[in-house]
GULO-98288 format. One record per residue: x, y, z of N, C-alpha, C in turn. Coordinates in steps of 0.2 Angstrom, whole numbers, padded with zeros to 4 digits, always signed. Each point is the difference from the previous one (the first is absolute). Example, Ala and Ser with C-alpha at 12.3 -4.5 7.8 and 13.67 -1.06 7.14 Angstrom:
2
+0066-0028+0039-0004+0006+0000+0004+0006+0000-0002+0005-0004+0004+0006+0001-0004+0005+0003
***
This chain:
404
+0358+0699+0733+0006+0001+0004-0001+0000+0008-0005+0003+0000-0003+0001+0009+0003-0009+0003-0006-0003-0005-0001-0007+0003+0005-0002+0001+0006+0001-0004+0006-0003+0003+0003+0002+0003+0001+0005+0004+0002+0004+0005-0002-0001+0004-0008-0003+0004-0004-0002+0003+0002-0007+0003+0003-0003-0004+0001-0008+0001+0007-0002-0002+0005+0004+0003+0006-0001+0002+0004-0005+0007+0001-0006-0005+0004-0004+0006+0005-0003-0001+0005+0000+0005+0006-0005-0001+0001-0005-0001+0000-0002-0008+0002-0006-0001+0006-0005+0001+0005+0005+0001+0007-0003+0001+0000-0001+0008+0001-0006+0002+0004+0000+0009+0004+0002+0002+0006-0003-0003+0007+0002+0001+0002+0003-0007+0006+0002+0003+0004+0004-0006+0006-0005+0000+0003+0000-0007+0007-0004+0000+0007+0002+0006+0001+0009-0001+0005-0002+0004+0001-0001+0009-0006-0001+0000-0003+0000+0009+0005-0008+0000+0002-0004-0004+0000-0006+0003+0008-0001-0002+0006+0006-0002+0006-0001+0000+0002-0001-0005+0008-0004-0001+0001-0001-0006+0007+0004-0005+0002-0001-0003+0007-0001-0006-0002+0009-0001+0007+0005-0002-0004+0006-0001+0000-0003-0010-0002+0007-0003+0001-0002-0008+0004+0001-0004+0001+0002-0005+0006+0000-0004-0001+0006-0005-0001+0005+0004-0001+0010-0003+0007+0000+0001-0001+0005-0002+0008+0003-0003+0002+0005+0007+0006+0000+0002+0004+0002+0005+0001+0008-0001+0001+0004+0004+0003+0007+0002-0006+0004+0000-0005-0002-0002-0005+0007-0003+0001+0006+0008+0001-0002+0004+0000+0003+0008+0007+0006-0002+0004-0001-0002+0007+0001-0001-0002+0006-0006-0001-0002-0005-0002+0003-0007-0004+0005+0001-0005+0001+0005-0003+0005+0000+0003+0006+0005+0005-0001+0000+0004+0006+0003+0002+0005-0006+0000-0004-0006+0001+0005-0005-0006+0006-0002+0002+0005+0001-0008+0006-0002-0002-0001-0005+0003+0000-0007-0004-0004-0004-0002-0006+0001+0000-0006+0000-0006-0003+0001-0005-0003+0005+0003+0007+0006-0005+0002+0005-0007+0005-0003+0002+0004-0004-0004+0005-0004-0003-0004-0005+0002-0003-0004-0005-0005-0006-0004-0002+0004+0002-0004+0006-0007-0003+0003-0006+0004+0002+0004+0004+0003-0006+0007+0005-0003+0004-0009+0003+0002-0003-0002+0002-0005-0008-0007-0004+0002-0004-0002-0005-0004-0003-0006-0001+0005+0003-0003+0007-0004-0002+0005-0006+0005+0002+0001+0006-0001-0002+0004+0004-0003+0003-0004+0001+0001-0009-0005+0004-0005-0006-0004+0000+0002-0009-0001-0005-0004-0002-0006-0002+0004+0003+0000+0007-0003+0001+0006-0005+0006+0001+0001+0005-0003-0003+0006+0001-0007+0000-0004+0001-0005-0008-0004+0002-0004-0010-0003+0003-0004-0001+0001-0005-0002+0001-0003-0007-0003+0000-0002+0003-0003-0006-0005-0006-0002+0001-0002-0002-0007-0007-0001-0003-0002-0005-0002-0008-0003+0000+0000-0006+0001-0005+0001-0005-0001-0004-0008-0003+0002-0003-0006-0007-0006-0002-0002-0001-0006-0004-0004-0002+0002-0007+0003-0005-0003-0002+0002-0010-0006-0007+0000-0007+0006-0002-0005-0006-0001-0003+0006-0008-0002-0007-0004-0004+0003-0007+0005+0006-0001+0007+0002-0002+0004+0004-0001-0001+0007+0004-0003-0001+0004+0000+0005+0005+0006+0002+0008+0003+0003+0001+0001-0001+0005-0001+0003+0006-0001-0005+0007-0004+0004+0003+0006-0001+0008+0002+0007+0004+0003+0002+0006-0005-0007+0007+0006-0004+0003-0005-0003+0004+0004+0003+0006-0002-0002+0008+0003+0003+0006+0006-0007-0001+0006+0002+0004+0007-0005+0001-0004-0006+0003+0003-0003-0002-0002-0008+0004+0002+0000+0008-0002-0005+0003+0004+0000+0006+0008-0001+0003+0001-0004-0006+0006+0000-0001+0005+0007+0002-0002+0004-0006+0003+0006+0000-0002+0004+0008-0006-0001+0003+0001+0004+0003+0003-0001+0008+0002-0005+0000+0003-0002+0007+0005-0005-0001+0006+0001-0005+0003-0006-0002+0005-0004+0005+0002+0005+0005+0005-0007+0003-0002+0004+0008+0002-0003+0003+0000-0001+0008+0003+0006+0004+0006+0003-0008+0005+0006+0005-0002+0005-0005-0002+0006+0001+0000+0007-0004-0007-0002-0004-0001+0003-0007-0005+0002-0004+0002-0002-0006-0004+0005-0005+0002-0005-0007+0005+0004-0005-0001+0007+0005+0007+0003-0003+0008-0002+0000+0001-0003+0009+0006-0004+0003+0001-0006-0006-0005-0005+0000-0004-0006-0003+0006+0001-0007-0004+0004-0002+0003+0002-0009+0009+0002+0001+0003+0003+0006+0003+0003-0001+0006-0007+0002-0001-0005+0004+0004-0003+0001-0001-0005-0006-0004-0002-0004+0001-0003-0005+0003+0001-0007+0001+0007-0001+0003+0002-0005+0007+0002+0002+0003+0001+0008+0007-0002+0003+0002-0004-0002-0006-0008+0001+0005-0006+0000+0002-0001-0009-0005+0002-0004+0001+0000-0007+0008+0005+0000+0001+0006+0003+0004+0003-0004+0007-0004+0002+0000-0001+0007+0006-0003+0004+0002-0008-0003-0005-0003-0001+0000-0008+0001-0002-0004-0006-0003+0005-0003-0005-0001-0007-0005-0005-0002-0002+0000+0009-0007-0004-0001-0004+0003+0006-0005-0001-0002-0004+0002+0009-0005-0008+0000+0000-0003+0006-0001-0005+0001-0005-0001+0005-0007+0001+0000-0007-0002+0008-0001-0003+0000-0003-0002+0006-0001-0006+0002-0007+0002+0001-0005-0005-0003-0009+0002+0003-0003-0003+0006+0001+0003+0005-0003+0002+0005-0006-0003+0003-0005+0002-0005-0007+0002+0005-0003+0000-0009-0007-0004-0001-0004+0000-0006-0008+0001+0000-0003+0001-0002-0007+0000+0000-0004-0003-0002-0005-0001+0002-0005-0009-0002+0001-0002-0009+0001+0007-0003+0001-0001-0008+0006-0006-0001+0005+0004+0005+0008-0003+0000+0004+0006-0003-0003+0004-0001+0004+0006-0003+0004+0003+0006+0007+0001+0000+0003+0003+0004+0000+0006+0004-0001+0002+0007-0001+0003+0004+0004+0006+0002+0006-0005+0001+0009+0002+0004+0005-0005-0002+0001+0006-0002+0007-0002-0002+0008+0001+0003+0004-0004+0002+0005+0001+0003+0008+0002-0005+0002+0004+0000+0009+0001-0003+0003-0003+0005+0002-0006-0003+0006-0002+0002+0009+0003-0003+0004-0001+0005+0008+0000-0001+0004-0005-0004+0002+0004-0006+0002-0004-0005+0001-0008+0002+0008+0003+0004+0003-0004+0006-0004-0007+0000-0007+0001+0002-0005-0007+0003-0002-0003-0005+0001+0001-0007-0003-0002-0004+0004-0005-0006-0001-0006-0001+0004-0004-0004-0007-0003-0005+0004-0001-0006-0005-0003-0008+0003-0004-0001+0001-0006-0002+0001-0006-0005-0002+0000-0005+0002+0003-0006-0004+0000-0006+0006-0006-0008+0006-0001+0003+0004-0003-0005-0002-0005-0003-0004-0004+0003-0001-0009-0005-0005+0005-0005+0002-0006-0004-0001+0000-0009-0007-0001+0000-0003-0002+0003-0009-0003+0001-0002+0000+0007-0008+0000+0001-0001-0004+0005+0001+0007+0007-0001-0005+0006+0000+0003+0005+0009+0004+0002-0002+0006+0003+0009+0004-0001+0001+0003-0006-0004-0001-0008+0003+0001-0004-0004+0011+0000+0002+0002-0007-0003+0007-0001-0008+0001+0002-0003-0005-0005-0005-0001+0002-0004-0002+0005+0002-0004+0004-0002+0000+0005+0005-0002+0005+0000+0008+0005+0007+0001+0004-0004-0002+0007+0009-0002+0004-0002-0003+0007-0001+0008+0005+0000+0001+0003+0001+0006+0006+0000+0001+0007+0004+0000+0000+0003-0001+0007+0001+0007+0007-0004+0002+0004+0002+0006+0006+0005-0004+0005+0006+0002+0002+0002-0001+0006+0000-0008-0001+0002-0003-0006+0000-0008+0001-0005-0004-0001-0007+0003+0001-0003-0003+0001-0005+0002-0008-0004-0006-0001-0004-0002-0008-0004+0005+0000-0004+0004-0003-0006+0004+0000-0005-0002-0008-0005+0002+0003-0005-0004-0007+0002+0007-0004+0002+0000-0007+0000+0006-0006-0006+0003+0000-0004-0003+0003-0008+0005-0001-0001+0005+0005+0005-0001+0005-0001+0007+0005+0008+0003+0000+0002+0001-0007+0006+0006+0000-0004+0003-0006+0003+0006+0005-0001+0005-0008+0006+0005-0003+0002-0002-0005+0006+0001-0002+0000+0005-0004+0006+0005-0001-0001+0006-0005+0008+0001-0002+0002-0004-0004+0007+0002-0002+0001+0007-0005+0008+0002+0000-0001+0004-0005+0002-0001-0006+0005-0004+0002+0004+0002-0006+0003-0009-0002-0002-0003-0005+0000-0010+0000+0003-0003-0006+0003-0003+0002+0003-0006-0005-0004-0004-0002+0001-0002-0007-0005-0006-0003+0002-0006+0004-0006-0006+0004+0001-0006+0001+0003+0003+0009-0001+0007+0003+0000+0001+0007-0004+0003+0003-0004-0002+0007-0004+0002+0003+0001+0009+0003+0006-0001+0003+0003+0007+0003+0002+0004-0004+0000+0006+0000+0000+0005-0002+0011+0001+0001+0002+0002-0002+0008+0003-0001-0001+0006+0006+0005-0001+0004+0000+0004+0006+0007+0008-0003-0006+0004-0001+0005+0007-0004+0009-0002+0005+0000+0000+0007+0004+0001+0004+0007-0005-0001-0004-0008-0002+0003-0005-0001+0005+0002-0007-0004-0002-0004+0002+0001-0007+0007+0005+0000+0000+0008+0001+0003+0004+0002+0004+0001+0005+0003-0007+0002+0003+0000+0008+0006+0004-0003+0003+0001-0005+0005+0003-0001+0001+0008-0001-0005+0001-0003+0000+0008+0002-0002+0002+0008-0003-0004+0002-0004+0001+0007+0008+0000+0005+0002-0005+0001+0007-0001+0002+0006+0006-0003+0003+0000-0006+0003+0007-0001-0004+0007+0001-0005+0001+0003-0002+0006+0004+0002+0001+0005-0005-0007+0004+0003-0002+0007+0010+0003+0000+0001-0004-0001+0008+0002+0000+0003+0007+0000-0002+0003-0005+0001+0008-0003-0003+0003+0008-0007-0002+0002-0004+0005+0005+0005-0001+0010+0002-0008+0000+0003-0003+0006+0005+0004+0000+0006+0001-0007+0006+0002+0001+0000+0007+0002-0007+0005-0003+0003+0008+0002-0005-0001+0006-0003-0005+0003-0001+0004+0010+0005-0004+0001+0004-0007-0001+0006+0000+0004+0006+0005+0000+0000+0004-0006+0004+0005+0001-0002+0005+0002-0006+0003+0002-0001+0006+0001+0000-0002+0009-0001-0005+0000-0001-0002+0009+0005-0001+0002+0006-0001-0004+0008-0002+0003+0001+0010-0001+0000+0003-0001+0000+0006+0001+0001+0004-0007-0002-0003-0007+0000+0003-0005+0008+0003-0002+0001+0005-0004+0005+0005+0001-0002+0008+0004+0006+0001+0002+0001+0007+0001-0004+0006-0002-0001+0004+0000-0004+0005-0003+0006+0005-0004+0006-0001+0003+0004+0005-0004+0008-0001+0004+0006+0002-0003+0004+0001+0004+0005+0008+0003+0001-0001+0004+0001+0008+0003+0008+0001+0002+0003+0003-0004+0009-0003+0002+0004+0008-0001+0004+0001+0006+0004+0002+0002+0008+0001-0005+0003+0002-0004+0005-0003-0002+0007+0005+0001-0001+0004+0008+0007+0002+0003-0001-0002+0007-0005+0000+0004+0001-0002+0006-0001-0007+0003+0002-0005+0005-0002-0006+0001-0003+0003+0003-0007-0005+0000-0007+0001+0005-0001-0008+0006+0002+0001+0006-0001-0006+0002-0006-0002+0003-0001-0004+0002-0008-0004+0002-0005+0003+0001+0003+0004+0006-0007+0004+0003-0002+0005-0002+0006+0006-0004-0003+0005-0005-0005-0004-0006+0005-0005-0002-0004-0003-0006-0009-0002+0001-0001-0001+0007-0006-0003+0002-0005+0007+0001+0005+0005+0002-0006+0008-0001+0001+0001-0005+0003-0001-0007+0000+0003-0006-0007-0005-0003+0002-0004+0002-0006-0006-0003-0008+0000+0001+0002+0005+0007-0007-0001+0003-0004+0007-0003+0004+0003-0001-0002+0008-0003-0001+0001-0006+0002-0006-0006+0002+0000-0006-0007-0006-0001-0004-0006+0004-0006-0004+0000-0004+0005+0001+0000+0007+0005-0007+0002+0003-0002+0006-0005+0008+0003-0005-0004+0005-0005-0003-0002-0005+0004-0008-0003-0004-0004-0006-0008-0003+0002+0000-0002+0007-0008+0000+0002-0005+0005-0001+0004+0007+0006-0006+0005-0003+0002+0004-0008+0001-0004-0003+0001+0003-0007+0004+0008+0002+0006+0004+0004+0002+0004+0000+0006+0001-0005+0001+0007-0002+0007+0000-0001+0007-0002+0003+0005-0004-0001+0005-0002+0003+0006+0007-0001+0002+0000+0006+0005+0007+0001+0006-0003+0001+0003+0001-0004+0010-0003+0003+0006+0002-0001+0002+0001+0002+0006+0005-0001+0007-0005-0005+0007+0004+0004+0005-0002-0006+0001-0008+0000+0001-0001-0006+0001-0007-0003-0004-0005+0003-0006+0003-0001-0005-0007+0001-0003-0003-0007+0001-0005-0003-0007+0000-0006-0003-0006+0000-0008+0002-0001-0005-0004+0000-0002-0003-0005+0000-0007-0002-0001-0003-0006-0009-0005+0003-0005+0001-0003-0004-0002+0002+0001-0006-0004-0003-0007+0002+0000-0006-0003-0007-0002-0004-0003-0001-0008-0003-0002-0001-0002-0006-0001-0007-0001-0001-0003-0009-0001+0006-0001-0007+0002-0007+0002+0005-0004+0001-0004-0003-0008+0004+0000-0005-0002-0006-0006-0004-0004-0001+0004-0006+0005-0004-0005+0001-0007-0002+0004+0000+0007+0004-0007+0002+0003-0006+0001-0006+0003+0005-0003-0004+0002-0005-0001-0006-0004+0005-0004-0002-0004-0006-0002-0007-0005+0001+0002+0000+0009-0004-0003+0002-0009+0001+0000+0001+0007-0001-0007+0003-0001-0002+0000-0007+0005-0001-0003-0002-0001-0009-0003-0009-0001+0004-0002+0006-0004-0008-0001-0005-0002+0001-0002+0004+0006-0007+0002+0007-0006+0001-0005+0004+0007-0004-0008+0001-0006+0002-0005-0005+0004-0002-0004+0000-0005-0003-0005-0004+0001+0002-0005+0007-0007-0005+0002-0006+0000+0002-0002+0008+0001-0008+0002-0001-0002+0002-0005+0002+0001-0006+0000+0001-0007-0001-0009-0004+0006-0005+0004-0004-0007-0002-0005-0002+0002-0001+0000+0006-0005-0001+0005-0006+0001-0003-0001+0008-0001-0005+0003-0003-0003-0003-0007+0004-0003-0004-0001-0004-0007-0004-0006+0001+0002-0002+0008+0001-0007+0001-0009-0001+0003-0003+0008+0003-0006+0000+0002-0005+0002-0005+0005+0005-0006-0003+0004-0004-0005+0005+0004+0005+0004+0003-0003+0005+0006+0004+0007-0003+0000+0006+0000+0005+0005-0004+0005+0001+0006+0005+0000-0003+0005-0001+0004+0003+0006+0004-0006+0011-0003+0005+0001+0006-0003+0001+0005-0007-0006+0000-0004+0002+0007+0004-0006+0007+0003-0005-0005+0006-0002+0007+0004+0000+0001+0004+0008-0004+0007-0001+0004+0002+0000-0008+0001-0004-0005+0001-0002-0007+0002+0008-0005+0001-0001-0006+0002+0005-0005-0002-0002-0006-0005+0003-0002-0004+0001-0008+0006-0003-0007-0001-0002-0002+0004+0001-0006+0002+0008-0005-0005+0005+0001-0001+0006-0002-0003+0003+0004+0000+0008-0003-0005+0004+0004-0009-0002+0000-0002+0000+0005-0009+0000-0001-0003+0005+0004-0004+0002-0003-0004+0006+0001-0009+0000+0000-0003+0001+0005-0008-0001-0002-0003+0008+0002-0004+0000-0005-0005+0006-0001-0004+0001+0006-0001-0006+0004-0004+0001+0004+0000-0005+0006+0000-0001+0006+0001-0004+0006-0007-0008-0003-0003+0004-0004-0007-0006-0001+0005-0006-0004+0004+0006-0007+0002-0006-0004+0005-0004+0005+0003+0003+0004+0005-0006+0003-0005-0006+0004-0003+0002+0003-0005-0005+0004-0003-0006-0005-0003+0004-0008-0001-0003-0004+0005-0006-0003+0003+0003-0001+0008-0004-0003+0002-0006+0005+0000+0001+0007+0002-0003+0005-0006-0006-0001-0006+0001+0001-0005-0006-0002+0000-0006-0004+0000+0005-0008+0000-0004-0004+0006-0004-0001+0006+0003+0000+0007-0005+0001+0003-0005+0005-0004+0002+0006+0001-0003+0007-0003-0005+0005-0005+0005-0001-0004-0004+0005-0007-0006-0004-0001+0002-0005-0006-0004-0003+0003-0005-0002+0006-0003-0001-0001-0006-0002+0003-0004+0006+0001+0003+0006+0000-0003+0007-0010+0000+0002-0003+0005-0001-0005+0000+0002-0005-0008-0005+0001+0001-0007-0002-0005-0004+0001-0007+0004+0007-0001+0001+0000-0007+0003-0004-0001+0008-0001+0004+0002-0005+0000+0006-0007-0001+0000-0001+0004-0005-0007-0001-0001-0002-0007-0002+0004-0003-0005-0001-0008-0003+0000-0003+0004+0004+0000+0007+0001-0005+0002-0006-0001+0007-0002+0007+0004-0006+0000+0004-0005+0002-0005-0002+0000-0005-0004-0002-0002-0006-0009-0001+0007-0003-0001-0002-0007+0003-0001-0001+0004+0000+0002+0007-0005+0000+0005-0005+0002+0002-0004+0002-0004-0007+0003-0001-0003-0005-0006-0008+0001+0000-0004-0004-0004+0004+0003-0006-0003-0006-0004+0002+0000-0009-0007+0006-0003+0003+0003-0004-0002+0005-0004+0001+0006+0004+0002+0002+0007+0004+0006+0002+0007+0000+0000+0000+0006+0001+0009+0002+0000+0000+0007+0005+0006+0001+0004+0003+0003+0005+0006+0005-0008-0001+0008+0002+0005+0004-0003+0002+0007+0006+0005+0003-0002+0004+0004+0003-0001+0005-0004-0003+0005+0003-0002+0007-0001+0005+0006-0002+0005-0002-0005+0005+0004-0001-0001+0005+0000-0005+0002-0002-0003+0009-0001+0002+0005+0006-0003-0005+0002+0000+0004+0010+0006+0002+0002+0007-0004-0002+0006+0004+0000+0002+0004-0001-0004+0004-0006+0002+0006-0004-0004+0006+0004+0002+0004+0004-0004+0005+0001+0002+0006-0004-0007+0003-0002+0002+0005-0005-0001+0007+0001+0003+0007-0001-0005+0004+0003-0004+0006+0000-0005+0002+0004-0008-0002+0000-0002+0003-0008+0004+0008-0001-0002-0001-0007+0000-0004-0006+0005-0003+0000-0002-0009-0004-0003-0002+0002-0003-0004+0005-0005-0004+0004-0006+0001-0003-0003+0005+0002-0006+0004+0001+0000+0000-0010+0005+0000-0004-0003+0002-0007+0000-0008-0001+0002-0005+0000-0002-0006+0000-0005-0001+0004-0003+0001+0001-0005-0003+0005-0007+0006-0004+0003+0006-0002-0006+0001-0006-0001+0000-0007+0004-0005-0002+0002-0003-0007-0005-0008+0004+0000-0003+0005-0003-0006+0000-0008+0001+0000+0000+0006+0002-0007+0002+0003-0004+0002-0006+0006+0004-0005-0005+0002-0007-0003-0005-0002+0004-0005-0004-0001-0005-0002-0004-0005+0003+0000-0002+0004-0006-0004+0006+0006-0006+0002+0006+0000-0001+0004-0006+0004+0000+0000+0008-0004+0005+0003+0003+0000+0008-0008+0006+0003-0003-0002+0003-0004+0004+0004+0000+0003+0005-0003+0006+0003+0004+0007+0004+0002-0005+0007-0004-0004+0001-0002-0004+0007+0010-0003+0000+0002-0005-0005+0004-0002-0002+0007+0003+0001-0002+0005-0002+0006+0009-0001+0001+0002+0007-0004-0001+0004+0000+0003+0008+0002-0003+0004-0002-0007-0002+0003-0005+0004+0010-0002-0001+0002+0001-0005+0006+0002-0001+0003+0004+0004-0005+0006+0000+0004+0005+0004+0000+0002+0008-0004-0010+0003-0002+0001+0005-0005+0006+0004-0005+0002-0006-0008+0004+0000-0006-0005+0002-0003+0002+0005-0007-0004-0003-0005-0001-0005-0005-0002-0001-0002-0001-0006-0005+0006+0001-0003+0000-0005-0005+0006+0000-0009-0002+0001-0004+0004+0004-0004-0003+0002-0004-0003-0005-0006-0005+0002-0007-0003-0006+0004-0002-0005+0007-0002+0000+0001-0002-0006+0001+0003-0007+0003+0007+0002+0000+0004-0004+0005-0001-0006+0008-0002+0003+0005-0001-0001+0001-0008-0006-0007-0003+0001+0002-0007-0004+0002-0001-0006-0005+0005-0002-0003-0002-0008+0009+0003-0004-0002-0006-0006+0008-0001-0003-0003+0002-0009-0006+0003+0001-0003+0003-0008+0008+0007+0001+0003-0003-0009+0004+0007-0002-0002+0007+0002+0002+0006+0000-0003+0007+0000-0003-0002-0005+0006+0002-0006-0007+0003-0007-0004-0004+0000-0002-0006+0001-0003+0000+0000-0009+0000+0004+0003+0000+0005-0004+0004+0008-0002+0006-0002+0005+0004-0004-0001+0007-0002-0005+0000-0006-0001-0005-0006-0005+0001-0005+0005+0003-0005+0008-0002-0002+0002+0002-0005+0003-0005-0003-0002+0000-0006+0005-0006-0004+0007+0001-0002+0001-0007+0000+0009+0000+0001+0002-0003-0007+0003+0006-0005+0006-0001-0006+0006-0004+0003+0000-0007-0004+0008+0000+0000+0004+0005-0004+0008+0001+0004+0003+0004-0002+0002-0003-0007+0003+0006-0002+0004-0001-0010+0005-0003+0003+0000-0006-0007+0006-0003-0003+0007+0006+0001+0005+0001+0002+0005+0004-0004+0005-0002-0005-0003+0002-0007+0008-0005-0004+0006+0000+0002+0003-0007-0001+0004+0000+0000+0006+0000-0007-0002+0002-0005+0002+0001-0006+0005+0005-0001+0006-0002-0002+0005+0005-0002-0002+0006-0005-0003+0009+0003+0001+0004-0001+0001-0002-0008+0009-0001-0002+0000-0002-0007-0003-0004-0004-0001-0003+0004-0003-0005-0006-0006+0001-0003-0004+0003+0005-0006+0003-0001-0001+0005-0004+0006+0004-0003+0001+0006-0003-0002-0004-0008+0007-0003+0001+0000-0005-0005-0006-0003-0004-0004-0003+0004-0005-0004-0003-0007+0005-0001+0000+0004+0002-0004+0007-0003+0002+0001-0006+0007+0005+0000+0003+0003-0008-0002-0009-0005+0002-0006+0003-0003-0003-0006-0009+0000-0002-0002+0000+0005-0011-0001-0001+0001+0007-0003+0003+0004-0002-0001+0005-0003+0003+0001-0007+0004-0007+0000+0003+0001-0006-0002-0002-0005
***
């Protein structure tokens, strides 16, 4: 890994869109669309957990596997930010666009990829329709900003694909229809709350005429007590009808969660972390199990397609994984009893335990050795008893007969 890190150079001269060109053929509004807070929160939600996890870079030899350091690749992947940004914008374009699309940059004397660029759906066009041949599924044309690019310098990570398609279904595209009845629902209550919404109440006289100017002290008096939440004082024949949310208001907020509740299906993200409505009550035992649940539901089969895909940019027989673990933080009286259940048994050494907890290691080496206690301690170890599983009765049963 050193040596290729050592002997990093730019293979590429230019880049495609340095030289102009037609834009692509990505699907329209995503700019617009993200004004809605659910599917501003899907993104920020997925982007930012999966981003968060640690990734590991690992080698199966003779059934063994062994932790190597990240490639260089991971550790310097694009020209703006680090590999946490890197990650974060690639699974944006996956949620937004339903593909993340790089351009390879920069290679190493291997040829193995160095840097990698995220491009803008937008610049990116595929020819994949002829039945054979060049253009067809198999072997597609690829186009930035107009111009050709050889298929050996994209790195392409769809999510979600049709048989006989290159590109992945853009979630935003597909569902322009919900996306657009939100929009509508969310435009219509700020244009009416900006054109002045309704009144907060009406305040009416019904024996004297009240002319302009009285009317404008009565109104000024009757804004400043509903501001400071005061009681309102008013003598004869005044009555105060305050005005409530309007019907069709309340609908609009029932269509609002409506469409983070589809949205949420459409990510498989739980719907009341954006905004969305459960189908029923849920309830967790504990802040771990949510974070649990949130994993395995959520994010791992987002993280799974990540890992497959930079995976291939590393040598054959490694592989690149996301340290889902690390997102569950547990507290320390949990910790600490997992971490002495690894110790008994010899899966984890104290050096290993500390280094978790951000501890140093312990002097000479003390902290290595991964020998079990008992048996470090000179005690032999019974496996535990079977417990039947046999029906009580039945067992009665088959006694009264051996005795019969």
């Amino acid at each position: 890994m050193e040596t290729r890190s050592r002997t990093e150079q730019r293979s590429i001269d230019s880049v495609p869109w340095a030289q102009g060109g037609g834009g692509g053929n990505g699907s329209v509004g995503v700019d617009r669309v993200l004004r809605l807070a659910p599917v501003y929160a899907a993104g920020r939600l997925l982007s930012s957990n999966i981003a968060a996890a640690p990734l590991r870079q690992f080698r199966e030899s003779s059934g063994s596997v062994q932790q190597l350091p990240l490639s260089s690749l991971f550790a310097n992947p694009s020209v703006q930010g680090n590999l946490h940004d890197w990650i974060k914008r690639a699974v944006l374009s996956m949620v937004y666009r339903g593909n993340a699309v790089g351009y390879v940059t920069a290679r190493d004397y291997l040829g193995y990829p160095v840097m990698v660029e995220w491009l803008p759906m937008d610049w990116v066009q595929v020819v994949d329709s002829a039945p054979s041949g060049e253009g067809s599924f198999v072997n597609p044309i690829w186009y930035v900003l107009g111009n050709r690019v050889d298929r050996t310098d994209i790195v392409h990570i769809p999510w979600f694909t049709l048989p006989g398609k290159v590109l992945g279904l853009s979630p935003i595209g597909a569902f322009a229809s919900m996306a657009r009845t939100n929009l509508a629902a969310q435009e219509y209550m700020e244009a009416w709350h900006s054109t002045g919404g309704v009144p907060p109440g009406t305040f009416k006289n019904t024996t004297q005429t009240v002319d302009q100017a009285d009317s404008a002290v009565i109104k000024a008096r009757l804004m400043e007590a509903i501001r400071t939440r005061q009681p309102i004082v008013y003598g004869k024949d005044w009555d105060y009808n305050p005005i409530t949310v309007p019907a069709y208001e309340a609908q609009f907020i029932s269509t609002l969660k409506l469409g983070a509740t589809q949205l949420a299906a459409i990510y498989g993200v739980p719907p009341e972390l954006i905004g969305g409505e459960t189908g029923g009550s849920m309830s967790y035992s504990s802040p771990e199990q949510r974070e649990i649940e949130l994993i395995q539901l959520t994010l791992l089969p987002w993280m799974s397609t990540l890992e497959s895909h930079l995976s291939m940019l590393i040598p054959r027989g490694q592989c690149v994984k996301f340290d889902a673990d690390a997102l569950i933080r547990l507290d320390p009286l949990t910790r600490w009893s997992i971490y002495e259940k690894q110790r008994l048994i010899g899966g984890a050494n104290i050096d290993e335990i500390r280094n978790k907890e951000n501890m140093p290691p312990l002097p000479d080496d003390q902290g290595r050795d991964y020998t079990p206690l008992p048996i470090a301690a000179g005690v032999s170890i019974s496996p535990p008893s079977i417990r039947s599983t046999e029906d009580p009765r039945l067992r009665l049963v088959r006694e009264e007969r051996d005795r019969a």
